[in-house]
N, C-alpha and C positions, 0 to 999 in steps of 0.2 A: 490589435486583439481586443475582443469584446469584453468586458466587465464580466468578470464573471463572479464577485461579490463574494459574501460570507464561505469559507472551505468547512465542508461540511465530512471530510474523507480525506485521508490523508493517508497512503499505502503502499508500500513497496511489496511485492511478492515475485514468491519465484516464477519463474518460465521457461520452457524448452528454448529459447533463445539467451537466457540471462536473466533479469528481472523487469518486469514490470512495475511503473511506478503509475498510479492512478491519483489522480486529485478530483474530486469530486464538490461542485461547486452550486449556491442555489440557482445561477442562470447556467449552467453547465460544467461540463467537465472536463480536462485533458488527460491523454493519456500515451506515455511514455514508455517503446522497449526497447531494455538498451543488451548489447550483444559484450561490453564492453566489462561489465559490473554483474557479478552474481549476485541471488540472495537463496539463501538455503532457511529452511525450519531448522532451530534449535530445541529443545526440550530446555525451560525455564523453570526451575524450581521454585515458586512464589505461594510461601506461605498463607497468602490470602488467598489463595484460591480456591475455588468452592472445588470439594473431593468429586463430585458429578462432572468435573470439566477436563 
């Protein structure tokens, strides 16, 4: 496997398959769907968070 250096992305999200995990790298990226593991959106309650978001 090539070097693929400093991870600049680091994310799992959902997909009509399960989830997708994406790593995104500064010589490239890989990317990962697995059938096996979900991932859903949750609603986070985080007080910092700017009211606009």
């Amino acid at each position: 496997m090539a070097q693929l250096q400093d991870v600049m992305l680091d994310e799992v999200l959902p997909h009509e398959q399960g989830c997708r995990h994406e790593i995104a790298c500064l010589a490239g990226r890989m990317i990962v769907t697995s059938q096996d593991l979900t991932a859903t959106w949750q609603y986070a309650d985080c007080p910092e968070r700017e009211a606009n978001q």
